[in-house]
C-alpha positions as CSV (number, residue, x, y, z in Angstrom):
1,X,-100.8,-91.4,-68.0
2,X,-103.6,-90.0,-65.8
3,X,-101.5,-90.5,-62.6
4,X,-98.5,-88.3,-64.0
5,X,-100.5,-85.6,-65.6
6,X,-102.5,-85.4,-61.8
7,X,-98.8,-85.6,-60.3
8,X,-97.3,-82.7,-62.6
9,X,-100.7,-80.4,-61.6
10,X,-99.7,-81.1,-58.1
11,X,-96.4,-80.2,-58.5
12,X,-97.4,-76.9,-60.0
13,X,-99.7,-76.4,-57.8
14,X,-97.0,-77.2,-55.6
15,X,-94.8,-74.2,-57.1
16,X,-97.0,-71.4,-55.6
17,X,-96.5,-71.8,-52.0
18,X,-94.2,-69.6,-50.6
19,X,-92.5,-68.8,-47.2
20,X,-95.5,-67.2,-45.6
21,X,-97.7,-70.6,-46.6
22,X,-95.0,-72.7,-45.1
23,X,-94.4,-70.7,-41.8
24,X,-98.3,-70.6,-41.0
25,X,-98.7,-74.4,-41.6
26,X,-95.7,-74.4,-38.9
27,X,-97.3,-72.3,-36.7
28,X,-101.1,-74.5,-37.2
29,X,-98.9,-77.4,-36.6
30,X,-97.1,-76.4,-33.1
31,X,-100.0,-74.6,-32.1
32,X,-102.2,-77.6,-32.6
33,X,-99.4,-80.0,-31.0
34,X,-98.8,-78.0,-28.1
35,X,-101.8,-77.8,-27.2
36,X,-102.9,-81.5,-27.3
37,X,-99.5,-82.5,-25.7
38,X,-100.3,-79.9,-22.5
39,X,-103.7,-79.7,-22.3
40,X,-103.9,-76.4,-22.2
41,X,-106.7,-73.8,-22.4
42,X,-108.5,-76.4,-20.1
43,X,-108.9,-78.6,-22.9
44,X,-110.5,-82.1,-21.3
45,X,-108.1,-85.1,-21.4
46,X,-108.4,-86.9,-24.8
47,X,-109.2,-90.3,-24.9
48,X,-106.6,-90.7,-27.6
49,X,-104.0,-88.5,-27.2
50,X,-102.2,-89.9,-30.5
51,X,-105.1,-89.5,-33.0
52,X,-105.3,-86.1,-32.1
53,X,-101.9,-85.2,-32.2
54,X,-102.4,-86.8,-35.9
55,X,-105.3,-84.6,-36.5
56,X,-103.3,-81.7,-35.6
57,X,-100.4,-82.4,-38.3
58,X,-102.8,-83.2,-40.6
59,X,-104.2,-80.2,-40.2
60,X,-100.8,-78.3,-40.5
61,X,-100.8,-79.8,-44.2
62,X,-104.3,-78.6,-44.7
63,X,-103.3,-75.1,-43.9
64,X,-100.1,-75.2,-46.0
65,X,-102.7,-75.7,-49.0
66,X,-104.8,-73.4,-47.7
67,X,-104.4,-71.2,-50.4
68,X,-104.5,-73.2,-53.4
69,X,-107.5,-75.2,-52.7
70,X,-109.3,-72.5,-50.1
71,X,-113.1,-74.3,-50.6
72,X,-111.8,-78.1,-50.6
73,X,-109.9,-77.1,-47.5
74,X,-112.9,-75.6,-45.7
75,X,-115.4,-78.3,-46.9
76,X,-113.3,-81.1,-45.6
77,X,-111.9,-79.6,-42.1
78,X,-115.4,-78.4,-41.2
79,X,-116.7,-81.7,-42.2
80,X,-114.7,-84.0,-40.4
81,X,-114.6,-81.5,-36.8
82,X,-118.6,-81.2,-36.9
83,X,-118.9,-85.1,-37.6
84,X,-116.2,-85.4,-34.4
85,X,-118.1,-83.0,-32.3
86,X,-121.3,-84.5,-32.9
87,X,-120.4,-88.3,-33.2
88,X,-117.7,-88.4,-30.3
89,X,-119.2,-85.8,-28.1
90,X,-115.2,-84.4,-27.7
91,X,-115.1,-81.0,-26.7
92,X,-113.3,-78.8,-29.0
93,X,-109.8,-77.0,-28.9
94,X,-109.2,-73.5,-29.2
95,X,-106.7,-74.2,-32.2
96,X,-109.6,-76.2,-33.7
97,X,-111.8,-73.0,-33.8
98,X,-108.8,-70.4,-34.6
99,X,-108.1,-72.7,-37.3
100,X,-111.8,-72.6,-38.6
101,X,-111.4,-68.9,-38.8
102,X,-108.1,-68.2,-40.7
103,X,-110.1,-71.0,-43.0
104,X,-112.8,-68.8,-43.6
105,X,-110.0,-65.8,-43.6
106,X,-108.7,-67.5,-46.3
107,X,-111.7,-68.7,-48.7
108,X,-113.6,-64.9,-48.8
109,X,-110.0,-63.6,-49.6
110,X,-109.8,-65.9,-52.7
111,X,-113.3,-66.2,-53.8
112,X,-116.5,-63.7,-54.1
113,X,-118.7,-63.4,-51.0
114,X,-121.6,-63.2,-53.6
115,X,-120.8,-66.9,-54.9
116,X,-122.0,-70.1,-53.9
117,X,-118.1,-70.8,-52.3
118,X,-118.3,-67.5,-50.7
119,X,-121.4,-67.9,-48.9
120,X,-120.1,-71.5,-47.9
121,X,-117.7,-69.8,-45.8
122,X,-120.0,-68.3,-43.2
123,X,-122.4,-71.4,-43.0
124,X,-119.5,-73.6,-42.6
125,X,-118.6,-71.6,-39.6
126,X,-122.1,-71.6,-38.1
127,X,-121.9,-75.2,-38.2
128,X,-118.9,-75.7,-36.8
129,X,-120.1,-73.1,-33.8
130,X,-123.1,-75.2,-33.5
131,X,-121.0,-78.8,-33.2
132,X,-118.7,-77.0,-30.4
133,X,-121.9,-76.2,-28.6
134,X,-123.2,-79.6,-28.9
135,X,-119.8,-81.3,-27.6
136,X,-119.1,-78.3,-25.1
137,X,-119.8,-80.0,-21.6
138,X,-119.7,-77.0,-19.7
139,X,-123.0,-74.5,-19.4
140,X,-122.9,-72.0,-23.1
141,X,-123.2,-68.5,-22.5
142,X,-124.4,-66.0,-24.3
143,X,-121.0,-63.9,-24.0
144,X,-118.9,-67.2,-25.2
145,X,-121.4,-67.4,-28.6
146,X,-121.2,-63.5,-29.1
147,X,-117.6,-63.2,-28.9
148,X,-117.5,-66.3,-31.6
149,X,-120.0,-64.5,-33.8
150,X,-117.7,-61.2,-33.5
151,X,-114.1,-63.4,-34.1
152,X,-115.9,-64.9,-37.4
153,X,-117.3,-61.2,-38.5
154,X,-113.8,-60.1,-38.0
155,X,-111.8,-63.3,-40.1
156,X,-114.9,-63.3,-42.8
157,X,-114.5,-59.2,-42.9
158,X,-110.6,-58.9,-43.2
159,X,-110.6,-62.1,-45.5
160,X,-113.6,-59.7,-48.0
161,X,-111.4,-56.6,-47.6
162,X,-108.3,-58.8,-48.8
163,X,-109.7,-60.1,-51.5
164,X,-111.5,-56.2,-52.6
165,X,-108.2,-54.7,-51.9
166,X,-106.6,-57.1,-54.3
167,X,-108.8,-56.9,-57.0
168,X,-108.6,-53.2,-57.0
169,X,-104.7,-53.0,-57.1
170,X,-105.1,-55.7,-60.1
171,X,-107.4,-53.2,-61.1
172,X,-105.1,-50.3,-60.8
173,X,-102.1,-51.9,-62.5
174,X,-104.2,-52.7,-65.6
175,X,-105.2,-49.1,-65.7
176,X,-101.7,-48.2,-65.3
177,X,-100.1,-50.8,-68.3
178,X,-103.2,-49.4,-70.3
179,X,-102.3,-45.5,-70.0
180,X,-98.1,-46.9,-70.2
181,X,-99.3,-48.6,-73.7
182,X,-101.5,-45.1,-74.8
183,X,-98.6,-42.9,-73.9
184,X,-96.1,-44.9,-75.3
185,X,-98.6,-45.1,-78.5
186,X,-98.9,-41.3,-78.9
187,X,-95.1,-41.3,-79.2
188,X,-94.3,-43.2,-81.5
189,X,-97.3,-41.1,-83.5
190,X,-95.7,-38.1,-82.9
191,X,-92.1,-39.8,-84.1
192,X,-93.8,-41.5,-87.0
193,X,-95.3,-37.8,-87.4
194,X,-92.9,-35.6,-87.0
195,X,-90.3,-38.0,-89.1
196,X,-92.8,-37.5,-92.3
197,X,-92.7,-33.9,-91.2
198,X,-89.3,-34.2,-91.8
199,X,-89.1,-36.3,-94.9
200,X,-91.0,-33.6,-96.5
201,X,-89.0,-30.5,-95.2
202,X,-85.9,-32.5,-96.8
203,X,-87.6,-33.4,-100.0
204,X,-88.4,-29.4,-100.6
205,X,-84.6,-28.5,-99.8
206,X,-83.6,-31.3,-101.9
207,X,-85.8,-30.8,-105.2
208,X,-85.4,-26.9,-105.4
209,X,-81.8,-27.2,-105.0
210,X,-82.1,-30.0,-108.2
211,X,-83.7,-27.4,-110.1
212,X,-81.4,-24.8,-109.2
213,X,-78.6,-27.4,-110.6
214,X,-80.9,-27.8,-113.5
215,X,-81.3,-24.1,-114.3
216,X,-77.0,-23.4,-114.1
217,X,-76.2,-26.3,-116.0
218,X,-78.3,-25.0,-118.6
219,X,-76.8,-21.7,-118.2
220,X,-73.6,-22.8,-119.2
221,X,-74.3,-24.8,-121.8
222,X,-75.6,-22.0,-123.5
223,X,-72.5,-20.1,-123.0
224,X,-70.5,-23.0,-124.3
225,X,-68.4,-22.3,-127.8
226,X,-69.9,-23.9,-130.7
227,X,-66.8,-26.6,-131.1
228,X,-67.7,-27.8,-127.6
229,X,-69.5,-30.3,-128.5
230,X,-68.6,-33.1,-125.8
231,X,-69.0,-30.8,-123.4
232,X,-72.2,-29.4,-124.7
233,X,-73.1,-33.4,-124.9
234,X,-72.3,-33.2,-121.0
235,X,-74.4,-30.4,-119.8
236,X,-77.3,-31.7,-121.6
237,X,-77.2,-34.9,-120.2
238,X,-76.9,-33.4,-116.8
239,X,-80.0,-31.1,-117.5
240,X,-81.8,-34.6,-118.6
241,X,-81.2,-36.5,-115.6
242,X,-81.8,-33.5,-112.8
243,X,-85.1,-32.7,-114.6
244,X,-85.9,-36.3,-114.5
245,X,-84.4,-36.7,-110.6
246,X,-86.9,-33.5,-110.0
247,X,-90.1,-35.3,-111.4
248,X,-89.3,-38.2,-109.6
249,X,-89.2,-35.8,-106.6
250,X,-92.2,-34.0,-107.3
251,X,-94.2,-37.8,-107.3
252,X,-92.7,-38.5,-103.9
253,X,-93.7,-34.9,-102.2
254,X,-96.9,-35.6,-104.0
255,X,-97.3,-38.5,-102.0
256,X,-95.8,-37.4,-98.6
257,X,-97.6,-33.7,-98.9
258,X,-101.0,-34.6,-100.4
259,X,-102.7,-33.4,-103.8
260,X,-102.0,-30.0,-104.6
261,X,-99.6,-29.5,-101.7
262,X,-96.2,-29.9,-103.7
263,X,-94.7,-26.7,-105.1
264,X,-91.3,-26.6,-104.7
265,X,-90.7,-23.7,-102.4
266,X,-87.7,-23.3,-100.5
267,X,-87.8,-23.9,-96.5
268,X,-87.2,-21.4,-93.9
269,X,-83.7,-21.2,-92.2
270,X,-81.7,-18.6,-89.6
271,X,-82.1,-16.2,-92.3
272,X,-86.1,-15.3,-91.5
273,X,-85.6,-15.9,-87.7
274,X,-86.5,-12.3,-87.5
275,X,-90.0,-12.7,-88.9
276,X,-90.5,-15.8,-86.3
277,X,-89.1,-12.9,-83.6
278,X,-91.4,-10.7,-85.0
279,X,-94.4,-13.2,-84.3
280,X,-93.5,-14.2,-81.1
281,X,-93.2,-10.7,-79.6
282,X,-96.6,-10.3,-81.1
283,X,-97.8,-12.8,-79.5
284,X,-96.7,-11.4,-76.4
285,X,-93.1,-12.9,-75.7
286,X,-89.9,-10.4,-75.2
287,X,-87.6,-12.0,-77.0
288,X,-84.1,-11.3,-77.1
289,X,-81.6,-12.4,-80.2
290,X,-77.9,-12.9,-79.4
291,X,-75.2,-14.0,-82.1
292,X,-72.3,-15.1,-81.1
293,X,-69.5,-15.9,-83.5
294,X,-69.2,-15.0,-87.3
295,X,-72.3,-16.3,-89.3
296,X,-71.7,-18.9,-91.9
297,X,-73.8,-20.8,-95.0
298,X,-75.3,-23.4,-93.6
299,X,-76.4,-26.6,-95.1
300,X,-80.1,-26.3,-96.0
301,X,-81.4,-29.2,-94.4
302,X,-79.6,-27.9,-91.0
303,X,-80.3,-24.5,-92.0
304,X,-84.0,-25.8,-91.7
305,X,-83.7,-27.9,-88.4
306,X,-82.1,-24.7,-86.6
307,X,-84.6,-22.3,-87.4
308,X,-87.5,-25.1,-86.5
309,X,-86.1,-26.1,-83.5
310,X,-85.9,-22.3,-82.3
311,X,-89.7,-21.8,-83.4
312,X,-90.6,-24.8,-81.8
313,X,-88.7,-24.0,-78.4
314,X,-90.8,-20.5,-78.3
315,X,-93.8,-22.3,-79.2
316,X,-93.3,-24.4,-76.1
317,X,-92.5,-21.0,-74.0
318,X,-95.5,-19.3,-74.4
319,X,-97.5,-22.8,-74.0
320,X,-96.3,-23.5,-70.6
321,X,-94.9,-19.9,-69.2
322,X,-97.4,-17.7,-70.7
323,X,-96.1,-14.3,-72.3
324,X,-92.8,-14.1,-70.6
325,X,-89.1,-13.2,-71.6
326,X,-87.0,-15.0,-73.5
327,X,-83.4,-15.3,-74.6
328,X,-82.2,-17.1,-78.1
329,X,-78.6,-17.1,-78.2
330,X,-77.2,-18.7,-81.3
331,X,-73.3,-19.3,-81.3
332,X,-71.3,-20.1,-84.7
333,X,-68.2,-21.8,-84.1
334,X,-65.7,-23.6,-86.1
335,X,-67.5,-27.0,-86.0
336,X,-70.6,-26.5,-84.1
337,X,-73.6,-24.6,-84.2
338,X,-75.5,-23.8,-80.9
339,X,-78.8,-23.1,-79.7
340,X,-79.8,-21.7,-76.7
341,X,-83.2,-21.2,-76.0
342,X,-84.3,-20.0,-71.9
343,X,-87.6,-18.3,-70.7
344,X,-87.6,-16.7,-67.1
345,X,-90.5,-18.5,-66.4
346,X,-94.1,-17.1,-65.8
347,X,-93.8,-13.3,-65.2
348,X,-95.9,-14.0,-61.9
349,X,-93.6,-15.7,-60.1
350,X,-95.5,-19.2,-60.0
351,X,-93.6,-22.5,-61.6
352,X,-94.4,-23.4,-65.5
353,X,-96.4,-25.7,-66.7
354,X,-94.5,-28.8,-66.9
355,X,-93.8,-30.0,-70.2
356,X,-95.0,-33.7,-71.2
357,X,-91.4,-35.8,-72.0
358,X,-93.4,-37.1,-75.0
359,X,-94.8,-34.3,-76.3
360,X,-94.5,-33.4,-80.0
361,X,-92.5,-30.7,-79.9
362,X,-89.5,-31.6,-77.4
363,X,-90.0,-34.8,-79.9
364,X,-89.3,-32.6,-82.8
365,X,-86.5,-31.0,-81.5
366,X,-84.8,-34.5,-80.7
367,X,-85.9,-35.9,-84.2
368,X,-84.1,-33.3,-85.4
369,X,-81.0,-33.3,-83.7
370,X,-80.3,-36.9,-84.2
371,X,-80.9,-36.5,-87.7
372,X,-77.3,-34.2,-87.4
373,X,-75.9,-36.3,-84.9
374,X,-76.0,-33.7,-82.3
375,X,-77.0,-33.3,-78.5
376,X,-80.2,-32.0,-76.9
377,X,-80.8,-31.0,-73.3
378,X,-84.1,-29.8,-72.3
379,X,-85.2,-29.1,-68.6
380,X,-86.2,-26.5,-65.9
381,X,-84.1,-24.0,-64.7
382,X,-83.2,-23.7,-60.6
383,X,-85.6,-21.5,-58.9
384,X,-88.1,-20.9,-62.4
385,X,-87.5,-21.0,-65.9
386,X,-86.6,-23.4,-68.8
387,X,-83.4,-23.8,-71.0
388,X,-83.8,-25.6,-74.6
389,X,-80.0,-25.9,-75.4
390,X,-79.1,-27.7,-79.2
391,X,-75.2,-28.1,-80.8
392,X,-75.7,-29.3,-84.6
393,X,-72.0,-30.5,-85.9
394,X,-70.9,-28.4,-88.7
395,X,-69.2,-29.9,-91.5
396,X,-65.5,-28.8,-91.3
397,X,-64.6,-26.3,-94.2
């Protein structure tokens, strides 16, 4: 059981090399080869030319590992060549010392510096520097020892910067799923927000017009002849049930509204849009009203929605343009209503303040529009400008 659960940890282990691991352990393996094989880099004559060409595969697998096991890889290659150099007295090959450094390349890119596997790293090295001086027949210079020290500074110092620049990027994407996760957060706040906004906008149109049914149904039961009594019986019952449909009403605005907050006062519609004119030209927009089409009774609910989707579109204006001009152009057709909100942009010439896709009120406005079923485009304008444009189906007549 202990053998297969080691094997399966292998095998996983085994999962995380990819192409890059395998071509370097290639290029470890030639380079080592080759150079046993021809000598080269007036590397002396071994005195076993097969061991050594052994050593060099074996090393080819210690590189493809490299990664996964970076200290257990350093420990045992810089054991077994400073043993070599001091036991056999062979002199060492330039892949033998290249290989020690993308070693150390690869341990201070995969652990801390600061830890006790960091700091093996640059010891290691110094031994192994100090076994090739040993086995090195020929006279050391100091040149030959500096330009070591420098190679090592160089694979130890890219290796640090790897590993720094890594940790930082990890750093950086946390940040960045953090801020996604706020931002995504805030929205559905503002959804959740502007929803219950909406829940209680509805509940007002729909109570006072309950207690306007209320109110005519009584009317005409009063006016009803005395021998109506069935219909008499009719009205009442309709009078008993709105009233009690209106207190159940008045409970739920209690609720969404807060204590104290749930008189029964009708919303706002097209109808005032000349007071919100009126506000927003105080405030220092020029605003401009076009009607197109014949006006028609609109739905309360939509009635509402229209008139708070223009507020909220010159709300946004003066927010990001500043005190500029602006155009509302709302169009009655036979089944549409349209709204067209669009700002020239700051009077100085310089680009708006871009609006936040998530903010609450371009939120509002969509809320509000898919509650209808209708379409919503919002977006700058070539050259400056912005353009809030709505169509709210109409109920055919």
């Amino acid at each position: 059981m202990g053998n297969y659960a080691l094997l399966m940890r292998w095998r996983d282990s085994l999962s995380r090399l990819n192409a890059v691991d395998y071509l370097v352990a290639i290029g470890v393996g030639v380079f080592a080869v080759t150079e046993e094989l021809s000598g080269g880099t007036d590397l002396p004559a071994r005195p076993n030319l097969a061991l050594w060409v052994a050593a060099g595969v074996v090393t080819a697998l210690l590189a493809l590992v490299r990664r996964l096991f970076p200290f257990a890889v350093m420990v045992v290659y810089t054991g077994v060549s400073v043993a070599v150099f001091v036991l056999t007295g062979n002199d060492a090959g330039a892949w033998q010392w290249f290989i020690q450094l993308l070693f150390l390349f690869t341990l201070l890119s995969e652990v801390p510096l600061n830890s006790l596997k960091g700091l093996f790293g640059p010891v290691a090295t110094t031994l192994f520097m100090a076994g090739m001086s040993i086995a090195y027949a020929k006279e050391n210079e100091f040149a030959e020892y500096a330009i070591g020290i420098a190679m090592a500074a160089i694979a130890g110092g890219a290796g640090f910067g790897l590993r720094r620049h890594r940790l930082r990027a990890l750093s950086a994407d946390e940040r960045s799923e953090t801020l996604a996760a706020q931002s995504e957060m805030r929205i559905k706040e503002a959804v959740a927000e502007e929803q219950a906004r909406l829940a209680r906008e509805l509940h007002d149109i729909v109570a006072h017009s309950v207690s306007l049914m209320v109110m005519q149904a009584g009317g005409v039961r009063r006016m009803l002849r005395a021998d109506q009594a069935k219909e008499r019986e009719a009205m009442a019952l309709i009078e008993e049930t709105g009233r009690g449909a209106v207190e159940e009403l008045r409970r739920m605005l209690h609720l969404l509204r807060g204590p104290g907050l749930d008189a029964l006062t009708p919303q706002p519609g097209l109808g005032r849009l000349d007071d919100l004119v009126e506000q927003s030209r105080s405030a220092g927009l020029d605003v401009q009203v076009d009607v197109e089409g014949e006006p028609v009774p609109l739905p309360a609910g939509l009635d509402l929605s229209a008139y708070r989707i223009v507020q909220e579109a010159l709300t946004n204006t003066l927010k990001h343009a500043g005190p500029t001009a602006v155009t509302v152009t709302i169009g009655y057709r036979s089944h549409e209503l349209s709204l067209d909100i669009t700002d020239v942009g700051p009077r100085d010439g310089t680009p708006s303040a871009p609006a936040v896709p998530g903010g609450h009120g371009l939120i509002g406005m969509r809320e509000r529009v898919a509650l209808f079923r209708g379409d919503l485009t919002a977006g700058p304008l070539p050259g400056n400008g912005f353009a809030v444009r709505a169509a709210l189906p109409l109920a055919v007549r």
